[in-house]
py3Dmol code that shows the C-alpha trace and the ligand (Angstrom):
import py3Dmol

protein = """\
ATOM      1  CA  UNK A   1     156.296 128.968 238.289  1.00  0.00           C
ATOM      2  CA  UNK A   2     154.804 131.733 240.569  1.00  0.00           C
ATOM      3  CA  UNK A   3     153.976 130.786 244.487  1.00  0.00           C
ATOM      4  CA  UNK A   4     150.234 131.992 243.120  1.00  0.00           C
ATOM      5  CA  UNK A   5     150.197 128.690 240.526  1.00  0.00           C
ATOM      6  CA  UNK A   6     150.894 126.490 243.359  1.00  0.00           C
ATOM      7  CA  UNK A   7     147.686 125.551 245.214  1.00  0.00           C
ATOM      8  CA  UNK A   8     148.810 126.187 249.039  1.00  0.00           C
ATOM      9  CA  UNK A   9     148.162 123.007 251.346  1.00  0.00           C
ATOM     10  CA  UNK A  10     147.151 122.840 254.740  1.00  0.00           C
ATOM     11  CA  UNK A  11     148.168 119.192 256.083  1.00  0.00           C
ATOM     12  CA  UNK A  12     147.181 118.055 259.861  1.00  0.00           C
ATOM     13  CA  UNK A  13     149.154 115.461 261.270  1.00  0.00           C
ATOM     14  CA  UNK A  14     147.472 114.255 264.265  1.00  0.00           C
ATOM     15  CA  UNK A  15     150.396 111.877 265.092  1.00  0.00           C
ATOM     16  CA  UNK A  16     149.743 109.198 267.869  1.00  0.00           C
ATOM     17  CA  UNK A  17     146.278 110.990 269.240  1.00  0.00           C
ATOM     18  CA  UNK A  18     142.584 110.317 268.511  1.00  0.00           C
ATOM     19  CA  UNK A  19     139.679 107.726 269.354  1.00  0.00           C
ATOM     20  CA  UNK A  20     136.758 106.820 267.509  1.00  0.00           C
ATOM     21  CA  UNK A  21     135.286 109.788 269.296  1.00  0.00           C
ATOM     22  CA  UNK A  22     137.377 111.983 267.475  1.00  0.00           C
ATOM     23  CA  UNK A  23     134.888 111.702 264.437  1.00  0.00           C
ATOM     24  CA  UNK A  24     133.217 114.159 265.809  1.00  0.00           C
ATOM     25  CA  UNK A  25     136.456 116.731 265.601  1.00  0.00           C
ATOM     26  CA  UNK A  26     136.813 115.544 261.593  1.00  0.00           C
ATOM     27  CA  UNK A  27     133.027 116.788 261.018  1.00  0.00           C
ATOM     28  CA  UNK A  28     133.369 119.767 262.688  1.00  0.00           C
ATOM     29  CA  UNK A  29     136.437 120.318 260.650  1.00  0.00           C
ATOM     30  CA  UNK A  30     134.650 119.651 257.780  1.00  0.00           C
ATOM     31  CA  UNK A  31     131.838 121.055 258.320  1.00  0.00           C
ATOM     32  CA  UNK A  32     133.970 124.224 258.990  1.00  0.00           C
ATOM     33  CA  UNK A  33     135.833 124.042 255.999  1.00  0.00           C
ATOM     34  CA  UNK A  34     132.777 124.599 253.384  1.00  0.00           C
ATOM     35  CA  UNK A  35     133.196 128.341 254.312  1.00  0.00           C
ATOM     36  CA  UNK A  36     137.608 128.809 255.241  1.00  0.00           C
ATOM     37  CA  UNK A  37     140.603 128.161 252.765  1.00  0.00           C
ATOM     38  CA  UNK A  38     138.834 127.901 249.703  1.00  0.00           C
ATOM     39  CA  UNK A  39     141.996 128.297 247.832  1.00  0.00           C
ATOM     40  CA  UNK A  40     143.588 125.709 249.476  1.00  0.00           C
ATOM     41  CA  UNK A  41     143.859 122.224 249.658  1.00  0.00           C
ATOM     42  CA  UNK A  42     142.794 120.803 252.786  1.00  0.00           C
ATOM     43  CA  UNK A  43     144.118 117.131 254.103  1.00  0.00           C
ATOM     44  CA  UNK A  44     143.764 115.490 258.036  1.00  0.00           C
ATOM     45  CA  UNK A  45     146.562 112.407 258.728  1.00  0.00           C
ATOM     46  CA  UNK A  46     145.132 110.835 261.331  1.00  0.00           C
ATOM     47  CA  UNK A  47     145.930 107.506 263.183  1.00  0.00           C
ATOM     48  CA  UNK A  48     146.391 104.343 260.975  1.00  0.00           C
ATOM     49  CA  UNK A  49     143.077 103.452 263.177  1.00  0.00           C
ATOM     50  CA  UNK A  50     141.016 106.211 262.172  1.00  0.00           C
ATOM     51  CA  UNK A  51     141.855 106.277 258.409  1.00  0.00           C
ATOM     52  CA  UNK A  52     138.796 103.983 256.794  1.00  0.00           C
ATOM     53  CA  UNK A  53     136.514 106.113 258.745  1.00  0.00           C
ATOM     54  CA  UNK A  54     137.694 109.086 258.561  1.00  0.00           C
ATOM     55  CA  UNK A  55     138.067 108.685 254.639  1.00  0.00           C
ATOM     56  CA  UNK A  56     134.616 107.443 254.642  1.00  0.00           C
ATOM     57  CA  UNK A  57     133.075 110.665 256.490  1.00  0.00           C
ATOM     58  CA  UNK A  58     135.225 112.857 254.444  1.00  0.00           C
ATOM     59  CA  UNK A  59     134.142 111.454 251.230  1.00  0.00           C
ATOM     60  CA  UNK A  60     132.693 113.911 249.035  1.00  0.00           C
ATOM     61  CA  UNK A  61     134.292 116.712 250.928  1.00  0.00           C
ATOM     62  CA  UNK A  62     136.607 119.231 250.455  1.00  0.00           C
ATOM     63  CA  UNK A  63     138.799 116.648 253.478  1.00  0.00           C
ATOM     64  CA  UNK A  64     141.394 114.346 251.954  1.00  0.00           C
ATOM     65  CA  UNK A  65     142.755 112.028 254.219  1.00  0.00           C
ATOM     66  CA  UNK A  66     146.313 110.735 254.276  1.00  0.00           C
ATOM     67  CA  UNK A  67     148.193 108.677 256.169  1.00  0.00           C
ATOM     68  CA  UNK A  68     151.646 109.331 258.907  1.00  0.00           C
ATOM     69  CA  UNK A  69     153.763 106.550 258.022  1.00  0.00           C
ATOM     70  CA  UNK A  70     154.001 103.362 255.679  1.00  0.00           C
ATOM     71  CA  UNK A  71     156.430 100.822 255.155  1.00  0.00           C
ATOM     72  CA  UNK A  72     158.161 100.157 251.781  1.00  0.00           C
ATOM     73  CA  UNK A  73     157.203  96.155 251.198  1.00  0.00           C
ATOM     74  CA  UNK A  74     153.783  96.070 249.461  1.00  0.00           C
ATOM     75  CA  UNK A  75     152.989  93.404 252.324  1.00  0.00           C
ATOM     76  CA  UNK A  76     154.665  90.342 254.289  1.00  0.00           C
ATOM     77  CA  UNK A  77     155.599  89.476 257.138  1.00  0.00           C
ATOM     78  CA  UNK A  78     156.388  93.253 258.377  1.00  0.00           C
ATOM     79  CA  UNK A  79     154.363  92.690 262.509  1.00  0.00           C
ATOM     80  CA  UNK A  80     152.642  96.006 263.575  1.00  0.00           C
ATOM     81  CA  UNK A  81     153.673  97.845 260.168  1.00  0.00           C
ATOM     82  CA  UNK A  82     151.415  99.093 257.618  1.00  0.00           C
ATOM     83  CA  UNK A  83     152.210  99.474 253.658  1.00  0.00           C
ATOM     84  CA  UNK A  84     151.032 102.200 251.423  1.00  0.00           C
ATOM     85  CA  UNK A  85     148.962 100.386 249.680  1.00  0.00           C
ATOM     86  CA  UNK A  86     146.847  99.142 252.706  1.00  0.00           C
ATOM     87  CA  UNK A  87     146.244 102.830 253.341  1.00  0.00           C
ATOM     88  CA  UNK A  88     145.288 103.596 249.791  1.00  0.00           C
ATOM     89  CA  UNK A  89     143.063 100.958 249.935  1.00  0.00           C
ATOM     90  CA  UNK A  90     140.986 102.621 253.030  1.00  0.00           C
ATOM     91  CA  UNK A  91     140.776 105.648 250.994  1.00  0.00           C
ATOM     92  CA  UNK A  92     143.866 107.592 251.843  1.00  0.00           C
ATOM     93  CA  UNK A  93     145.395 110.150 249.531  1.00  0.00           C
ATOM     94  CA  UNK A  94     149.096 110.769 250.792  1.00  0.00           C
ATOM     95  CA  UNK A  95     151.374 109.892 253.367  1.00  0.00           C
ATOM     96  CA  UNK A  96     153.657 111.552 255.272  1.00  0.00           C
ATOM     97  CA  UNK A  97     157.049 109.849 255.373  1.00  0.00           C
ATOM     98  CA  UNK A  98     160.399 110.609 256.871  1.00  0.00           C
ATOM     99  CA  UNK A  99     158.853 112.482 259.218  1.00  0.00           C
ATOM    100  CA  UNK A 100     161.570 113.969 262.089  1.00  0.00           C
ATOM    101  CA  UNK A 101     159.645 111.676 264.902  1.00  0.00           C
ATOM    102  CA  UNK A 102     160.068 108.696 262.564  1.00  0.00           C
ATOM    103  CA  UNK A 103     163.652 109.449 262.054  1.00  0.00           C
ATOM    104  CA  UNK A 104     164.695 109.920 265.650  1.00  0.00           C
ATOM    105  CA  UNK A 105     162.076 107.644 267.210  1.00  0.00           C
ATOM    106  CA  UNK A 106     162.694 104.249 264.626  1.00  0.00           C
ATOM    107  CA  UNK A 107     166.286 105.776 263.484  1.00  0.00           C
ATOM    108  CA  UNK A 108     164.973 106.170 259.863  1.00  0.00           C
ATOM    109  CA  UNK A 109     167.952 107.032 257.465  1.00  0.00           C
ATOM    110  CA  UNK A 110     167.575 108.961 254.233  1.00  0.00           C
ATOM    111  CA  UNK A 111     167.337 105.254 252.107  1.00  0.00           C
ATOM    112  CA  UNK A 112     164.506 104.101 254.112  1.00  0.00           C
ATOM    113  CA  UNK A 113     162.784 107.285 253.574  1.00  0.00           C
ATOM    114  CA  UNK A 114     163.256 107.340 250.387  1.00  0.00           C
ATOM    115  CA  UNK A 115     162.159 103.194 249.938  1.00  0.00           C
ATOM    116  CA  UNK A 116     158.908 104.830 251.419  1.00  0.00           C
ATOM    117  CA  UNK A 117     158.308 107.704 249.225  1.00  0.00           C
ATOM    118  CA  UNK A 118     158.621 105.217 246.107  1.00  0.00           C
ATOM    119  CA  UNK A 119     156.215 102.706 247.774  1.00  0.00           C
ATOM    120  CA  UNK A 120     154.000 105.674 248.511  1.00  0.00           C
ATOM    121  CA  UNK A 121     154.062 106.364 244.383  1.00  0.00           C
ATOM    122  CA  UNK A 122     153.627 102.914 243.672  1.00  0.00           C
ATOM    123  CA  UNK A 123     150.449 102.654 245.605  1.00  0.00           C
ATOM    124  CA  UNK A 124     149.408 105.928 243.946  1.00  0.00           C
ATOM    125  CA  UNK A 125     149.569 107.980 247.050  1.00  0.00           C
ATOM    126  CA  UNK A 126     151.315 111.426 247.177  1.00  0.00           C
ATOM    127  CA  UNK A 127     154.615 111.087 249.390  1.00  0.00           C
ATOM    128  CA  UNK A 128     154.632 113.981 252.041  1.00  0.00           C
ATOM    129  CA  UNK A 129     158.970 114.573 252.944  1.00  0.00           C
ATOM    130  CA  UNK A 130     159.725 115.667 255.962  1.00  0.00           C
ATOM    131  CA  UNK A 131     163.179 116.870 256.148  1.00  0.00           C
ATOM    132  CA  UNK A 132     164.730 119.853 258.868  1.00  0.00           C
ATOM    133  CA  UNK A 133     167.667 120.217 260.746  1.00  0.00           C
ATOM    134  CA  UNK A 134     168.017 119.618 264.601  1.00  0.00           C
ATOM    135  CA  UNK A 135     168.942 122.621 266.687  1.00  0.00           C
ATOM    136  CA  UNK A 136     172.738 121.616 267.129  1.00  0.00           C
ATOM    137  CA  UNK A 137     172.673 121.418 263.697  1.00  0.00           C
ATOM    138  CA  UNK A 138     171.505 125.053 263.092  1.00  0.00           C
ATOM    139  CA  UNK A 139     173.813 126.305 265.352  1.00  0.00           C
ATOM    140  CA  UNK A 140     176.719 124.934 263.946  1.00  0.00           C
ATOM    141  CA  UNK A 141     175.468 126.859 260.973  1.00  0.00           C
ATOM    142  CA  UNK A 142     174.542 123.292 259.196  1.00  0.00           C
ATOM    143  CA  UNK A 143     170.842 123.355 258.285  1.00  0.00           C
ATOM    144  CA  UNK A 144     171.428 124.188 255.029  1.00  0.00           C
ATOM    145  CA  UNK A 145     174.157 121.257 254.549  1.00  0.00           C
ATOM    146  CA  UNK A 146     171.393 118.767 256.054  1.00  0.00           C
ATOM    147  CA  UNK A 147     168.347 119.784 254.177  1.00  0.00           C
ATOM    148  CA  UNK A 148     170.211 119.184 250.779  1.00  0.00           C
ATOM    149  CA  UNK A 149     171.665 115.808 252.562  1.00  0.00           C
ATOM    150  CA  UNK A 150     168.133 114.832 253.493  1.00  0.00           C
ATOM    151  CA  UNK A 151     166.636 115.592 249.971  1.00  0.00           C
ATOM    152  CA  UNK A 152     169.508 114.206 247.814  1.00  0.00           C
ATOM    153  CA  UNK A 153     168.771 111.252 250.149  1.00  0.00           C
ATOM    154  CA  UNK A 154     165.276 111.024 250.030  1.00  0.00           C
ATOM    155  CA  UNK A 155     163.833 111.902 246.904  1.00  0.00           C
ATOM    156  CA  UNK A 156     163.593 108.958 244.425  1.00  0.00           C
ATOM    157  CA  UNK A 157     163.732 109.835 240.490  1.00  0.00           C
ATOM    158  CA  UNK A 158     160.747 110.591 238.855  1.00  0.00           C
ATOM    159  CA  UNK A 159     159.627 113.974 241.021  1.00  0.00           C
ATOM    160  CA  UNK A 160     156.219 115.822 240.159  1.00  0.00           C
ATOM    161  CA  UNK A 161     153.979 118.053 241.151  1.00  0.00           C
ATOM    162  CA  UNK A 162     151.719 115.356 241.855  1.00  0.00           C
ATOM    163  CA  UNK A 163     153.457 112.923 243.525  1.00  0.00           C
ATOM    164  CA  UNK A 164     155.559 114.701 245.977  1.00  0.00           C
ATOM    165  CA  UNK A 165     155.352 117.722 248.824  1.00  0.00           C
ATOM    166  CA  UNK A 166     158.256 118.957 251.131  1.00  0.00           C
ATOM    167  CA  UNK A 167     157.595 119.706 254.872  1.00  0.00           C
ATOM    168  CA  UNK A 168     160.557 121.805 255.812  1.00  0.00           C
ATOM    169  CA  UNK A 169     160.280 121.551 259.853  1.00  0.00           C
ATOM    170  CA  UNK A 170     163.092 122.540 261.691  1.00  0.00           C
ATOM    171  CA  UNK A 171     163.059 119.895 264.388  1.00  0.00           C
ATOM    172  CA  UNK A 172     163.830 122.147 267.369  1.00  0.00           C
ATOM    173  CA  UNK A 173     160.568 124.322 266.107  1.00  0.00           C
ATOM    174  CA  UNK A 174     157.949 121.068 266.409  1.00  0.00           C
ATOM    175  CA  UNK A 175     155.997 121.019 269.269  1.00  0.00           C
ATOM    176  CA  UNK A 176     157.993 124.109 271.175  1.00  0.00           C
ATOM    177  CA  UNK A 177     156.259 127.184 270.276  1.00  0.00           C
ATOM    178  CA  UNK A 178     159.191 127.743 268.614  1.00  0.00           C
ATOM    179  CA  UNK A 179     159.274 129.037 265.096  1.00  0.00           C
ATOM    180  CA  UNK A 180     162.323 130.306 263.081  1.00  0.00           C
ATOM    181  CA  UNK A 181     162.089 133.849 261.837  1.00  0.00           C
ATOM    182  CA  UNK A 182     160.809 134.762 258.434  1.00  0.00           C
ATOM    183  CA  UNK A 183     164.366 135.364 256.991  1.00  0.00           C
ATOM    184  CA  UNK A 184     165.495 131.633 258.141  1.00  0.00           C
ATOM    185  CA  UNK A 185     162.003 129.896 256.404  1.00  0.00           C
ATOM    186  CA  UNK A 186     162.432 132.008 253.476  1.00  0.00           C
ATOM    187  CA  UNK A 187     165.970 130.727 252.829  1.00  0.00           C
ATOM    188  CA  UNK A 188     165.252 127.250 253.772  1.00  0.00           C
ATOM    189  CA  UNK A 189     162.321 127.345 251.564  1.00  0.00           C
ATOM    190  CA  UNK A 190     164.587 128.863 248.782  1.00  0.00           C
ATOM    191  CA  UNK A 191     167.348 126.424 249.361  1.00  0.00           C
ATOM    192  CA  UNK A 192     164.831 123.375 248.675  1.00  0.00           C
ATOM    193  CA  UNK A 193     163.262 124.730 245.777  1.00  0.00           C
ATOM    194  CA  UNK A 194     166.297 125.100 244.011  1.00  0.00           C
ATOM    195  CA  UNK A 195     168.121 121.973 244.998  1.00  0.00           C
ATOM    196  CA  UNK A 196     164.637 120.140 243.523  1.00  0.00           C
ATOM    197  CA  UNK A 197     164.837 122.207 240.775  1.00  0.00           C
ATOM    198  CA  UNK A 198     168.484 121.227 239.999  1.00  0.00           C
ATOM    199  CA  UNK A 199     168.060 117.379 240.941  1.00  0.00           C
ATOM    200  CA  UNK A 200     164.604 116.599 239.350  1.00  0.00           C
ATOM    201  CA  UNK A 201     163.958 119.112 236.678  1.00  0.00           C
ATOM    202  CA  UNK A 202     161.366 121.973 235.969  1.00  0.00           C
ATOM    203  CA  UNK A 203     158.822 119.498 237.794  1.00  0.00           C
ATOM    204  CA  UNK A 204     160.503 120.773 241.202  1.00  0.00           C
ATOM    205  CA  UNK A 205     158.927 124.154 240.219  1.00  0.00           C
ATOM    206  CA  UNK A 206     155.140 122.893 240.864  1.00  0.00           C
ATOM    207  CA  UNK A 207     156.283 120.698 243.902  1.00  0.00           C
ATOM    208  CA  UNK A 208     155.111 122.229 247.149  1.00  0.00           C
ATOM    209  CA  UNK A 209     156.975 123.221 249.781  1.00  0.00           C
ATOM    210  CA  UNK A 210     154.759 123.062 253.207  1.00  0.00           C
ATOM    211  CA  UNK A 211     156.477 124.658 256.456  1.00  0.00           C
ATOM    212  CA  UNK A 212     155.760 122.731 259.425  1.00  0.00           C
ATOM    213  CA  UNK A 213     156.455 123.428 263.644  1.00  0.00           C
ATOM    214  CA  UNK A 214     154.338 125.176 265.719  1.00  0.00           C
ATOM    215  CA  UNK A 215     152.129 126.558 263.248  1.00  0.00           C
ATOM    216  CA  UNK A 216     148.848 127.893 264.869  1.00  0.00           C
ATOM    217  CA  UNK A 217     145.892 130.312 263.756  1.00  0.00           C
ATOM    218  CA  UNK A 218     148.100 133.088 265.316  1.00  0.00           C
ATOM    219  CA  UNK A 219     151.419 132.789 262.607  1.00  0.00           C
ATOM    220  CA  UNK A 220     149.728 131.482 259.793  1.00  0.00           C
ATOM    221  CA  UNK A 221     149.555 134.515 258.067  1.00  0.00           C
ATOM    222  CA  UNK A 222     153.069 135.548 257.856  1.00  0.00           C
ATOM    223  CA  UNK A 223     154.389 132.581 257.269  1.00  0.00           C
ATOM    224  CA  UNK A 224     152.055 131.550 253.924  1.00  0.00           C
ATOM    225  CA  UNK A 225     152.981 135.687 252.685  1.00  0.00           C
ATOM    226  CA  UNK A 226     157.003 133.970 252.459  1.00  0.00           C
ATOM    227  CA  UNK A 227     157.925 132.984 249.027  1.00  0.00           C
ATOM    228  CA  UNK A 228     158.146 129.380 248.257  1.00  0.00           C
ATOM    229  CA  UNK A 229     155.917 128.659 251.332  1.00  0.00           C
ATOM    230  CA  UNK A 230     153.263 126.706 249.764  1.00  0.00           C
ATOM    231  CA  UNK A 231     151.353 125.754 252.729  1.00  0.00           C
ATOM    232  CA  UNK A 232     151.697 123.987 256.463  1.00  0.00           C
ATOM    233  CA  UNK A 233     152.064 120.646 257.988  1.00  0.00           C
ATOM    234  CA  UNK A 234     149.952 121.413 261.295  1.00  0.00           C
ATOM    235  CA  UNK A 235     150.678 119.137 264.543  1.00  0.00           C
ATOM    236  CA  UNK A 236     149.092 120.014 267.919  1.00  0.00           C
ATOM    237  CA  UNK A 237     146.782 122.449 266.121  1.00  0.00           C
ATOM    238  CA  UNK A 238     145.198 120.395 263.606  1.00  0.00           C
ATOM    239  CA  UNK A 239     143.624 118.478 266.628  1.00  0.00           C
ATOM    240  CA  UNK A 240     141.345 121.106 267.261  1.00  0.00           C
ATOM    241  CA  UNK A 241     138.987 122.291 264.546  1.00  0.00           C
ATOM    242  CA  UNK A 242     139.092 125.611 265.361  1.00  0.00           C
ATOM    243  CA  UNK A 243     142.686 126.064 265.178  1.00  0.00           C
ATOM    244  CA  UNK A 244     143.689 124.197 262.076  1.00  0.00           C
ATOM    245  CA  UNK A 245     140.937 126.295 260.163  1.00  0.00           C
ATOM    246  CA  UNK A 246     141.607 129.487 262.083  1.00  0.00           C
ATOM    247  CA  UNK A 247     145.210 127.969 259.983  1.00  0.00           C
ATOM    248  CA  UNK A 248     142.970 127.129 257.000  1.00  0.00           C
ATOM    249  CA  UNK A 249     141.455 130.600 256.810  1.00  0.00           C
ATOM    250  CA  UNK A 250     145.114 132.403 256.245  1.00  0.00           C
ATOM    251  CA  UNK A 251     144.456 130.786 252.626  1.00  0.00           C
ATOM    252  CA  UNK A 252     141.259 132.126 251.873  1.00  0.00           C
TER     253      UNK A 252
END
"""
ligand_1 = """\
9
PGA
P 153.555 120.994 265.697
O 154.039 119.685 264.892
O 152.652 121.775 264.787
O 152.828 120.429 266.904
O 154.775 121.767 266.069
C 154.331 119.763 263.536
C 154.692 118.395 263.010
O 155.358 117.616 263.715
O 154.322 118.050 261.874
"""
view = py3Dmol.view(width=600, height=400)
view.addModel(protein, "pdb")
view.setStyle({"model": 0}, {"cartoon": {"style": "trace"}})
view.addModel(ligand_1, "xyz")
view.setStyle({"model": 1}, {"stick": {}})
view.zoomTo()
view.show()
């Protein structure tokens, strides 16, 4: 399958920011996006907090909403956590899971990740897999060892296009302004789509594979024109309407 049969995906993750206020952000975002990306698809992650209403402004827009974590039990007695299908049920599409902040920050291992991807599925959500290496990692010339670590790790059986989308982000390149050169995404994003390919089938052919850290308005260009880069997972500059469709618009 051609990079032109997979619809390209522009994912904000909004992490630990946003009030009720921020409503106002998510209308000018979609309001924007009636006239940027229109050959994309277009999703905001925002705070567990903000999902119901967020999902409930979006609705009927071209705005899905996922969620930025969820915990494998369905429900029980899990204090402060929040399963996938709690966020389905306030209208949330996907979830991101596994993502580097999770792993370092709550010492997430592959299995958990993977526990969370399936409970994503289960709850009919699409499971968003963030893998990347660490810096000390690339430089001891091991990313490509740890991405196929992560996603032999991570992936449960059962892969489709559907289901399932990569975020390759190099950890050392979220946040920074740091972003690796075109050669390094292109054979990262090679890497992964063969290792899918090999582990779950033809179905890793229509999977997407989003590239994520320090993506702005500015860089989103050359990085969607890379081969196997279906799309971005947008931190700091999905906060700001004009920059995560400035990001958007690179997909028109
Ligand atoms: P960034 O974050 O765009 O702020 O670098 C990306 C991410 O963590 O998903």
């Amino acid at each position: 399958m051609s990079q032109l049969e997979r619809r390209p995906l522009i994912a904000g993750n909004w992490k630990m920011n946003g009030l009720k206020a921020s409503s106002a952000e998510l209308v000018r975002i979609i309001q924007g996006a009636a006239n940027v990306g229109a050959g994309a698809d277009l999703l905001i992650c925002p705070p567990a907090t903000l999902i119901m209403s967020f999902a409930e402004a979006a609705r009927g827009s071209r705005i899905a909403v996922g969620g930025q974590d969820c915990r494998a039990e369905p429900s029980g007695a899990f204090t402060g956590d929040v399963s996938a299908e709690m966020l389905a049920d306030l209208g949330a599409t996907a979830v991101i899971v596994g993502h580097s902040e999770r792993r370092t920050l709550h010492q997430e291992t592959d299995a958990v990740v993977r526990a969370k991807a399936a409970a994503a599925w289960r709850a009919g959500l699409t499971a968003i897999v963030c893998i990347g290496e660490t810096r000390a990692e690339r430089e001891a010339g091991q990313t490509l060892a740890v991405l196929g670590r992560q996603l032999d790790g991570s992936l449960p059986a059962g892969v489709s296009a559907a289901n399932l989308v990569i975020a390759y982000e190099p950890v050392w390149a979220i946040g920074t302004g740091l972003t690796p050169t075109s050669g390094d995404v292109a054979q990262a994003h090679e890497f992964i789509r063969e290792r899918i390919v090999a582990t779950h089938g033809e179905a890793g052919q229509a999977v997407r594979i989003l590239y994520g850290g320090s993506v702005k308005p500015s860089n989103a260009r050359e990085l969607m024109a890379i081969a196997n880069v279906d799309g971005t997972l947008v931190g700091g500059a999905s906060l700001k309407a004009t920059d995560f469709l400035g990001i958007a618009a690179a997909y028109s």
